[in-house]
PDB file of the backbone (N, CA, C, O) and the ligand in Angstrom, with CONECT records:
HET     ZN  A 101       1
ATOM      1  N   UNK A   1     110.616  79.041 125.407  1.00  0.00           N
ATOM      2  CA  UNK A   1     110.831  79.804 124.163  1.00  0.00           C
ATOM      3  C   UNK A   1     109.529  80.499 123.779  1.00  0.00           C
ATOM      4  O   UNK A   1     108.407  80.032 123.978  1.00  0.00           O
ATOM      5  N   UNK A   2     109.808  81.668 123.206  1.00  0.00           N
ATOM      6  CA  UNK A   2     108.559  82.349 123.289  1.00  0.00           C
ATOM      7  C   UNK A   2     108.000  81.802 121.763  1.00  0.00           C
ATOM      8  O   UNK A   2     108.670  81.181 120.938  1.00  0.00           O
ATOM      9  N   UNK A   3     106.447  82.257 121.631  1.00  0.00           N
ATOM     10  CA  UNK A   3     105.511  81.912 120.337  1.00  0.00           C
ATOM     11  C   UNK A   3     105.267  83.372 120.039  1.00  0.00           C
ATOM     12  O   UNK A   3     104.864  84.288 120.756  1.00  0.00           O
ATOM     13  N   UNK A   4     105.674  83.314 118.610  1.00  0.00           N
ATOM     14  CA  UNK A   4     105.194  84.643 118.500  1.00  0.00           C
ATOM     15  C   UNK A   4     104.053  84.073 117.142  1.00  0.00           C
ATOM     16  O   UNK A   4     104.154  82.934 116.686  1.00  0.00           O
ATOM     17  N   UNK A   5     103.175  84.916 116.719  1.00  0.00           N
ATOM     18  CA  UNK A   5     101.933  84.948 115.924  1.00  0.00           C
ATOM     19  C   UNK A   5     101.669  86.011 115.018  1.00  0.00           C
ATOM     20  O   UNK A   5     101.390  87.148 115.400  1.00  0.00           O
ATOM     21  N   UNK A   6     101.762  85.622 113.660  1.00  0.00           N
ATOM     22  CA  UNK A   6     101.476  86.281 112.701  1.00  0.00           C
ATOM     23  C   UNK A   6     100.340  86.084 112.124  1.00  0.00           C
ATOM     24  O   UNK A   6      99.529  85.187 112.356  1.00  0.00           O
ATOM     25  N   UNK A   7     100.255  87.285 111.046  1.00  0.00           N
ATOM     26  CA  UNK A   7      98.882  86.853 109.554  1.00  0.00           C
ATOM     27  C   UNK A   7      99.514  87.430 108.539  1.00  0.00           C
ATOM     28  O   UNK A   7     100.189  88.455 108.440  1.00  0.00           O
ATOM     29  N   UNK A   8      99.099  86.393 107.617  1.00  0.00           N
ATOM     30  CA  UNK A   8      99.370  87.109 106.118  1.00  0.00           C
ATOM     31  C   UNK A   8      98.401  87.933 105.783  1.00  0.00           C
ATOM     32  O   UNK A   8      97.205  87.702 105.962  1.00  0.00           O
ATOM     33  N   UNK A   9      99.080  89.386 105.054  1.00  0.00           N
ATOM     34  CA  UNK A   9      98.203  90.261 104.729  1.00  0.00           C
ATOM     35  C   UNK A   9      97.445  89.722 103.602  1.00  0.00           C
ATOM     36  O   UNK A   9      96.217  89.765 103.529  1.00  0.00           O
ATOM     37  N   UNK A  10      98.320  89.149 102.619  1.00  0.00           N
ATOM     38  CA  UNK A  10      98.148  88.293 101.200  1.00  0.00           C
ATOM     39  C   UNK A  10      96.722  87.170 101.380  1.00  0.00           C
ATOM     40  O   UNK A  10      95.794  87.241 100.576  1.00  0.00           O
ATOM     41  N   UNK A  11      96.715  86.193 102.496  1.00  0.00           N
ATOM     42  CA  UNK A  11      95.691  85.730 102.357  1.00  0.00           C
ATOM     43  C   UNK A  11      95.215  85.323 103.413  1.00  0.00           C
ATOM     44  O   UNK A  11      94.512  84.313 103.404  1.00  0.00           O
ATOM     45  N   UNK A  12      95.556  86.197 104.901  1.00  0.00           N
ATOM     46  CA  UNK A  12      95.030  85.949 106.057  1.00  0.00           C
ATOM     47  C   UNK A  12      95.155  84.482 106.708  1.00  0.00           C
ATOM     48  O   UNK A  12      94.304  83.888 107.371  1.00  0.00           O
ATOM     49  N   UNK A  13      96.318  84.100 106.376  1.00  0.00           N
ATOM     50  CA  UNK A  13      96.758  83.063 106.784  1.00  0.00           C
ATOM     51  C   UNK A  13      97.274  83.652 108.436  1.00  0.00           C
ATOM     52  O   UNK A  13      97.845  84.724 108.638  1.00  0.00           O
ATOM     53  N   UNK A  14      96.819  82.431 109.693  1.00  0.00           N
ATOM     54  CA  UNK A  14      97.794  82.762 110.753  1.00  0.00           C
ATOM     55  C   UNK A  14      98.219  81.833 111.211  1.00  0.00           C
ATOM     56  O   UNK A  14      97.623  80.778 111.426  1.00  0.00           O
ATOM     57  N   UNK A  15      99.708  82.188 111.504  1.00  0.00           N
ATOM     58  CA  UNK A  15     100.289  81.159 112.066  1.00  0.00           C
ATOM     59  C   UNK A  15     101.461  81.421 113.121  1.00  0.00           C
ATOM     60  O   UNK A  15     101.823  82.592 113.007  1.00  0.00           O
ATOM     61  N   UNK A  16     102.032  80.883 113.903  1.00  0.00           N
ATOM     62  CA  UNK A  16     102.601  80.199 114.627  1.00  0.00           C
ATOM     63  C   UNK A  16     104.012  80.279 114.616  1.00  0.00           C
ATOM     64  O   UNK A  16     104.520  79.497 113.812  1.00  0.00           O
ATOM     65  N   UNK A  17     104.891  81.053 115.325  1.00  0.00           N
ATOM     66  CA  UNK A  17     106.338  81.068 115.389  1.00  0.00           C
ATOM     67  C   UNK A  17     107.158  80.612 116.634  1.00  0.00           C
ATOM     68  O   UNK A  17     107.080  81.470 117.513  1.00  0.00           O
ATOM     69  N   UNK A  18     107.838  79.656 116.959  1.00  0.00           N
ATOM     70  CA  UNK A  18     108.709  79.579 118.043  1.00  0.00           C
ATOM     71  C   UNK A  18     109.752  79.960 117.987  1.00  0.00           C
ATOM     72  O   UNK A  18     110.512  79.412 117.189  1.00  0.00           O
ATOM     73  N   UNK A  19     110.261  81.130 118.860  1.00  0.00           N
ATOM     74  CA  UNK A  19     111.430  81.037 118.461  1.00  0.00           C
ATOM     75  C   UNK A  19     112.463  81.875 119.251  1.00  0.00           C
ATOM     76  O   UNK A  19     111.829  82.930 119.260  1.00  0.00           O
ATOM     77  N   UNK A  20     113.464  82.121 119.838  1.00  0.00           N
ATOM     78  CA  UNK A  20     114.026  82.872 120.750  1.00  0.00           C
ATOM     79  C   UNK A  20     114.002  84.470 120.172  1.00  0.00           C
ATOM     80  O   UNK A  20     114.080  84.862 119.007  1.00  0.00           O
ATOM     81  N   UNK A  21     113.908  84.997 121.038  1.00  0.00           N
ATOM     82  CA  UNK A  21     114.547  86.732 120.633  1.00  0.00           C
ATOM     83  C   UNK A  21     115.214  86.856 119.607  1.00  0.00           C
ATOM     84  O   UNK A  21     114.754  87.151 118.504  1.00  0.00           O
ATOM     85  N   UNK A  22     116.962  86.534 120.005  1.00  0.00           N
ATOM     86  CA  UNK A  22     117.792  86.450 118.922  1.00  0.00           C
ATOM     87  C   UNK A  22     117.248  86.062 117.726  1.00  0.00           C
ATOM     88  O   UNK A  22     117.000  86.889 116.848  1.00  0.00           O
ATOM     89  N   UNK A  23     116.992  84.644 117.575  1.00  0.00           N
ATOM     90  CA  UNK A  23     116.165  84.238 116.099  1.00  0.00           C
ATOM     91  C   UNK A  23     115.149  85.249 115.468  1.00  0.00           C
ATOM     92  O   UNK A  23     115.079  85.514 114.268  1.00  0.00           O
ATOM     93  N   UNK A  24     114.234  85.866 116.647  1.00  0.00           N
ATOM     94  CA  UNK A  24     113.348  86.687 116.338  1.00  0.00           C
ATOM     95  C   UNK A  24     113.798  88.029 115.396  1.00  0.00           C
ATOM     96  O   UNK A  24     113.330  88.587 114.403  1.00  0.00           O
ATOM     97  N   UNK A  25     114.736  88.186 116.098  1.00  0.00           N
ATOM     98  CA  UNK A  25     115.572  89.909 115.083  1.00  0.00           C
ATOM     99  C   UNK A  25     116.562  89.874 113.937  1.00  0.00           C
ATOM    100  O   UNK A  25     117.036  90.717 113.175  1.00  0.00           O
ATOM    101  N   UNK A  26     116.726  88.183 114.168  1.00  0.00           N
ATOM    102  CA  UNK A  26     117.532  87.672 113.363  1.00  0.00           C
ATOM    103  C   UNK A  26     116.501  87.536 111.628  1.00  0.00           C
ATOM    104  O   UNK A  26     116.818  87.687 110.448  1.00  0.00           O
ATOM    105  N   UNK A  27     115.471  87.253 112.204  1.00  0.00           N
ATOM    106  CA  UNK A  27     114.557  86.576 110.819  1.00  0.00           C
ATOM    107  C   UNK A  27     114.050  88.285 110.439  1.00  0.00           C
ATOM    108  O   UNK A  27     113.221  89.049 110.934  1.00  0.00           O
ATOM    109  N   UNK A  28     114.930  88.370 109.423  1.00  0.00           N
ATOM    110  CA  UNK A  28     114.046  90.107 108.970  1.00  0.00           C
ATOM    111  C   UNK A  28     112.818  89.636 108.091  1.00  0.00           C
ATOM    112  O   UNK A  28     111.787  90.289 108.251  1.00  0.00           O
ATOM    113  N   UNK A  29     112.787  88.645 107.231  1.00  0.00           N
ATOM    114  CA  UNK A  29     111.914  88.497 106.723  1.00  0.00           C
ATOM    115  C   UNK A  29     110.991  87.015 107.385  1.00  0.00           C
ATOM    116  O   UNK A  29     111.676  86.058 107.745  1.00  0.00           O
ATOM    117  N   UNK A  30     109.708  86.942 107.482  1.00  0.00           N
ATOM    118  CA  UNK A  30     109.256  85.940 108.176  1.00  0.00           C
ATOM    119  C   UNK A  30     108.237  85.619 106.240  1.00  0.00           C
ATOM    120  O   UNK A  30     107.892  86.542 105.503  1.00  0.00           O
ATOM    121  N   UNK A  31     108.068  84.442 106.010  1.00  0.00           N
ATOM    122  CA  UNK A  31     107.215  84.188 105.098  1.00  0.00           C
ATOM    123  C   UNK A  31     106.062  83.571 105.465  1.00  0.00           C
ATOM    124  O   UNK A  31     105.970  82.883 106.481  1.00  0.00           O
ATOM    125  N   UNK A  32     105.058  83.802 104.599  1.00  0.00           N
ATOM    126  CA  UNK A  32     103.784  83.166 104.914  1.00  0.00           C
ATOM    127  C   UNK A  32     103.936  81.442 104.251  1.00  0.00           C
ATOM    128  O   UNK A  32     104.139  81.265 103.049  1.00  0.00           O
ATOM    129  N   UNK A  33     103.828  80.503 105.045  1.00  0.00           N
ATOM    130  CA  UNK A  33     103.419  78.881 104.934  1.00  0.00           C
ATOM    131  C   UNK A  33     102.868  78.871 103.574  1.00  0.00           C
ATOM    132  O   UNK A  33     103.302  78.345 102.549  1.00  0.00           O
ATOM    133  N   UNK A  34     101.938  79.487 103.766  1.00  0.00           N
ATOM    134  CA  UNK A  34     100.655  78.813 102.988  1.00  0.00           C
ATOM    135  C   UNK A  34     101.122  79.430 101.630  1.00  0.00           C
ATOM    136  O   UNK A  34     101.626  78.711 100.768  1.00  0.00           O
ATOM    137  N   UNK A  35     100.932  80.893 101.438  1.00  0.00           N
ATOM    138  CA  UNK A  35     101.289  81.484 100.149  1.00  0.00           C
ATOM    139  C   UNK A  35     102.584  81.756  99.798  1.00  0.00           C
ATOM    140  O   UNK A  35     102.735  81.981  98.597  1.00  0.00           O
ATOM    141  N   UNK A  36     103.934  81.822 100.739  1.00  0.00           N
ATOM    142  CA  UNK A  36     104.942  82.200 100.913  1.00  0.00           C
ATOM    143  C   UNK A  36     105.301  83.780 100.356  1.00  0.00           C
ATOM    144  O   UNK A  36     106.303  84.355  99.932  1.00  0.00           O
ATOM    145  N   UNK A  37     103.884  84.125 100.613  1.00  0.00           N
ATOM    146  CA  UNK A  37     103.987  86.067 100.809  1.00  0.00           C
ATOM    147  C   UNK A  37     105.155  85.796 101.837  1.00  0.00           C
ATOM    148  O   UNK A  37     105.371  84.733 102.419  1.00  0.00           O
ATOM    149  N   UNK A  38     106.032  87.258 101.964  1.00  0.00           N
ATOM    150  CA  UNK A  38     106.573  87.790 103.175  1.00  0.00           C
ATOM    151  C   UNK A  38     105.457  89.321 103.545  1.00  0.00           C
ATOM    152  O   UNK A  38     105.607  90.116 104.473  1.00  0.00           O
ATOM    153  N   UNK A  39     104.565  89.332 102.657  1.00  0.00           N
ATOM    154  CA  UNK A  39     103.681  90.737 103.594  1.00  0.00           C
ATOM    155  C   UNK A  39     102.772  89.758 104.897  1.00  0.00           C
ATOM    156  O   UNK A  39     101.625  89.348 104.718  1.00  0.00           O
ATOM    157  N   UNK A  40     103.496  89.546 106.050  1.00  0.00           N
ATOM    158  CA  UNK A  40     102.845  89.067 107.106  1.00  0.00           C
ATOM    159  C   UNK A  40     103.554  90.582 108.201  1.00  0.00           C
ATOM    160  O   UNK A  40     104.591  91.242 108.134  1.00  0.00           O
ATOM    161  N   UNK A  41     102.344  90.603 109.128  1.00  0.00           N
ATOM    162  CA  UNK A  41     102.392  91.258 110.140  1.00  0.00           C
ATOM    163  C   UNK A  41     102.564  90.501 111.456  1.00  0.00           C
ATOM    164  O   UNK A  41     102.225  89.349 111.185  1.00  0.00           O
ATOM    165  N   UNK A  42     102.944  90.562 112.841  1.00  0.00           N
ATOM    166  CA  UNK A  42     102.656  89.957 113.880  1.00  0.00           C
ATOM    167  C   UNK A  42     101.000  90.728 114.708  1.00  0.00           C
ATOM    168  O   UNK A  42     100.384  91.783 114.862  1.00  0.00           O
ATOM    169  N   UNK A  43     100.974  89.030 115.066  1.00  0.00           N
ATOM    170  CA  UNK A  43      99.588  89.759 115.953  1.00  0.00           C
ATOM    171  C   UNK A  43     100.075  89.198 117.439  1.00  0.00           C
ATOM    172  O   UNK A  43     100.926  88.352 117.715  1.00  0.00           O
ATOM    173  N   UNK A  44      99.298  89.910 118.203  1.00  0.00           N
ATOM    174  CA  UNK A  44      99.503  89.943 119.642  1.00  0.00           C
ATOM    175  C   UNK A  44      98.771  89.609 120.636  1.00  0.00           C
ATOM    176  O   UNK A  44      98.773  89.885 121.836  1.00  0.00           O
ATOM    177  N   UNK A  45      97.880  88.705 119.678  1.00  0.00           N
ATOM    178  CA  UNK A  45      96.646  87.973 121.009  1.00  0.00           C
ATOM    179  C   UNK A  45      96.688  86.829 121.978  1.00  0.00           C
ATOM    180  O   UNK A  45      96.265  85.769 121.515  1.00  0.00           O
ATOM    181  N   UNK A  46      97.068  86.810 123.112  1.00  0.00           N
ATOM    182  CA  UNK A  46      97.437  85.967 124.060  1.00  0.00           C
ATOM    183  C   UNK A  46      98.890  85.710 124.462  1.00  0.00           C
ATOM    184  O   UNK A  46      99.235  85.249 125.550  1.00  0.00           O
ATOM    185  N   UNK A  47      99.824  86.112 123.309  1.00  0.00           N
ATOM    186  CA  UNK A  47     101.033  85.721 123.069  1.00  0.00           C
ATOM    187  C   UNK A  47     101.493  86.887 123.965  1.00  0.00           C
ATOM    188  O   UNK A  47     101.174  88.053 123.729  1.00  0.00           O
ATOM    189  N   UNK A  48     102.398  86.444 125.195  1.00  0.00           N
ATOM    190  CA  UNK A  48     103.093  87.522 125.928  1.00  0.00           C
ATOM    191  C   UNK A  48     102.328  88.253 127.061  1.00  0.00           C
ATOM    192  O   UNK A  48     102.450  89.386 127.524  1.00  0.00           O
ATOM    193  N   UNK A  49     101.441  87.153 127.370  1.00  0.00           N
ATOM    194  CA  UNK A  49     100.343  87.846 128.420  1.00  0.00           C
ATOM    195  C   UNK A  49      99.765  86.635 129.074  1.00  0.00           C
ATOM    196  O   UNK A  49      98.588  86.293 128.959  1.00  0.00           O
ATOM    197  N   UNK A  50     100.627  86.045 129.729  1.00  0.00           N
ATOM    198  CA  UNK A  50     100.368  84.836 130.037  1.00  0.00           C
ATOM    199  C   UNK A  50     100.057  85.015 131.660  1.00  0.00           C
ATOM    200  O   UNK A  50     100.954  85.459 132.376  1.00  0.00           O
ATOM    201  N   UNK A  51      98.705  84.642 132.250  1.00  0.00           N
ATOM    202  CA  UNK A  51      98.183  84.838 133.237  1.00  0.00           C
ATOM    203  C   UNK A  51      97.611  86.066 133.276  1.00  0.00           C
ATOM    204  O   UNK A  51      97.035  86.301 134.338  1.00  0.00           O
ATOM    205  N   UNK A  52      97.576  87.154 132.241  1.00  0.00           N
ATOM    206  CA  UNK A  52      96.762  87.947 132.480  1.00  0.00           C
ATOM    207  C   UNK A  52      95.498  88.007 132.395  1.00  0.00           C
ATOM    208  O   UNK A  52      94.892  87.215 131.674  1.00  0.00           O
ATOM    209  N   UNK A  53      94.747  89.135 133.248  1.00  0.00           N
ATOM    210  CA  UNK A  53      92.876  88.172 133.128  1.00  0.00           C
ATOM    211  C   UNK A  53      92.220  89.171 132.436  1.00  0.00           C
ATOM    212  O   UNK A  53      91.015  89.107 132.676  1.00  0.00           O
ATOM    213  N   UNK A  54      92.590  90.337 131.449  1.00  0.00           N
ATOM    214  CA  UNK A  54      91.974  90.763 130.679  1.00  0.00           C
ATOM    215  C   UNK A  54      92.201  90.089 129.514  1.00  0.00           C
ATOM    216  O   UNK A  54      93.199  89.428 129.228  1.00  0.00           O
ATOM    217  N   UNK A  55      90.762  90.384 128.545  1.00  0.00           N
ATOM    218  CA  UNK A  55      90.241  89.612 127.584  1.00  0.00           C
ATOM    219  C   UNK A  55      90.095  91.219 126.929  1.00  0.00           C
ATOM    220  O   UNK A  55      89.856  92.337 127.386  1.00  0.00           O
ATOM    221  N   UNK A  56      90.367  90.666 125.678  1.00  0.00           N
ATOM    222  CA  UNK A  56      89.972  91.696 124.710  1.00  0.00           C
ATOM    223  C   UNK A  56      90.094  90.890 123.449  1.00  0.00           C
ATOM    224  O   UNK A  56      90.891  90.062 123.009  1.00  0.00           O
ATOM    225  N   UNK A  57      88.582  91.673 122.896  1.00  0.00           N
ATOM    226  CA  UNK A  57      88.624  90.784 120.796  1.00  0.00           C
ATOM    227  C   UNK A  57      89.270  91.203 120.120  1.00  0.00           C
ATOM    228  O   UNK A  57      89.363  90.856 118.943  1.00  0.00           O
ATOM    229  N   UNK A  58      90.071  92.291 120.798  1.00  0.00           N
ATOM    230  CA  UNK A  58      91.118  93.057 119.874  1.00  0.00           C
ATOM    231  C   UNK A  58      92.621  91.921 119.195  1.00  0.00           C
ATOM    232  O   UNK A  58      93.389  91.271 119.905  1.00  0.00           O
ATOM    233  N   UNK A  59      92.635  92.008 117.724  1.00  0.00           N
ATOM    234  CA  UNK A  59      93.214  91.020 117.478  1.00  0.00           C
ATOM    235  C   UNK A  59      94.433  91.399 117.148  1.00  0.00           C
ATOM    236  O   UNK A  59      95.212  90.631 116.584  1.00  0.00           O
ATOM    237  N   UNK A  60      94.714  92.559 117.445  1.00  0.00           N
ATOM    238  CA  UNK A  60      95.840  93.331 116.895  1.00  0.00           C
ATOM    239  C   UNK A  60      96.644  93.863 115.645  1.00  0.00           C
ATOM    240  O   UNK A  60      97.694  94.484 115.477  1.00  0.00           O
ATOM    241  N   UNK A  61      95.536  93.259 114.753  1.00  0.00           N
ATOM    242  CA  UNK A  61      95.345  94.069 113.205  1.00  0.00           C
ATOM    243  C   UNK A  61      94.789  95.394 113.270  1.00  0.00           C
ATOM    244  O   UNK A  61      94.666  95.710 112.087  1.00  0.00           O
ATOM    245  N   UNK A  62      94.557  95.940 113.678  1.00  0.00           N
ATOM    246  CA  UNK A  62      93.617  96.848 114.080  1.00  0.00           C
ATOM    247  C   UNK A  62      94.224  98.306 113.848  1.00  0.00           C
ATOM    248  O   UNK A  62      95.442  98.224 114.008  1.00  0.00           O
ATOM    249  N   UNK A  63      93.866  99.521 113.555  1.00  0.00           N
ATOM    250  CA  UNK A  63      94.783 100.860 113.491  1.00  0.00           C
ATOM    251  C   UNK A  63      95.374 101.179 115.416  1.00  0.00           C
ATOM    252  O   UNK A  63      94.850 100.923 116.500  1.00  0.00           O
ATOM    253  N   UNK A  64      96.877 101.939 114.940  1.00  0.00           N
ATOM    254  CA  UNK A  64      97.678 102.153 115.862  1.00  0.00           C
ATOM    255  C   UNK A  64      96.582 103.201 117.030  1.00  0.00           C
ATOM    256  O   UNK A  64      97.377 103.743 117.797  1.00  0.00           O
ATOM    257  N   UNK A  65      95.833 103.426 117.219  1.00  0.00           N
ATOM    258  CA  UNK A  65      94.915 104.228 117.996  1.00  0.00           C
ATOM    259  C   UNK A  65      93.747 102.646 118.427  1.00  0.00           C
ATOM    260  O   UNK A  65      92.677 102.676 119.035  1.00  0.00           O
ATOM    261  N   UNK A  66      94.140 101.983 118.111  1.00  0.00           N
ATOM    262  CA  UNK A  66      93.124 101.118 118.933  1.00  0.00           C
ATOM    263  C   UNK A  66      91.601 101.222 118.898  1.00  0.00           C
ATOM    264  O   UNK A  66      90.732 100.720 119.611  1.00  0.00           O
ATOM    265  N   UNK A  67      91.566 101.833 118.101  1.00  0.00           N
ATOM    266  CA  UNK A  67      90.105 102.638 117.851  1.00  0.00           C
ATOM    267  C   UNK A  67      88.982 101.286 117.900  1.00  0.00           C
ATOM    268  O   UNK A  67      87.806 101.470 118.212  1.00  0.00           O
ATOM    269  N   UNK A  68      89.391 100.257 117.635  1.00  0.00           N
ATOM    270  CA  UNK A  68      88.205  99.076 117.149  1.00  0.00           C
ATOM    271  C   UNK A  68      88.244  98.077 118.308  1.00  0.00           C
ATOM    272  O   UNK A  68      87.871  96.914 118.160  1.00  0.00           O
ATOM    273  N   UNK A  69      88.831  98.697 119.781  1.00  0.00           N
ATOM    274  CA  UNK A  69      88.980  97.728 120.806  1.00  0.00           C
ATOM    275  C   UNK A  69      88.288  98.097 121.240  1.00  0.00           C
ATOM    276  O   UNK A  69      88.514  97.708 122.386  1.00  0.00           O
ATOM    277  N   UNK A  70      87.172  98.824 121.302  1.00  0.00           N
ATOM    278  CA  UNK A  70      86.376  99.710 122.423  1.00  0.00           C
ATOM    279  C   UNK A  70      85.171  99.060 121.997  1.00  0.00           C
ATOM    280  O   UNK A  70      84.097  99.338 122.531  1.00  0.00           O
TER     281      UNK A  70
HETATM  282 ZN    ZN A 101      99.753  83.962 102.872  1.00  0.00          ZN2+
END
């Protein structure tokens, strides 16, 4: 089952999702644990790149141009 990984925009909380696809498109709203904001984003670091051997500090908050991975 895949992990998917969020942050709260609200208080930079990150955390931790298991959960199938279906469940995944199913949950329109995901809430934050800690503050129970729903302004959470997903991040994309490690999650879904399993055995790959690039490394990047890019944490995937970052603007859609990638500008801050370089
Ligand atoms: Zn929060």
């Amino acid at each position: 089952m895949p992990v998917y990984a969020f942050k709260c925009k609200n208080c930079e909380y990150k955390f931790e999702k298991e959960m199938t696809i279906s469940q995944k498109e199913e949950a329109e709203i995901i809430s934050c644990p800690e503050c129970k904001s729903d302004n959470i984003f997903q991040i994309f670091d490690r999650v879904g790149f399993v055995g790959g051997s690039q490394t990047s500090s890019c944490s995937g908050s970052c603007p859609a141009d990638k500008s801050c991975c370089n």
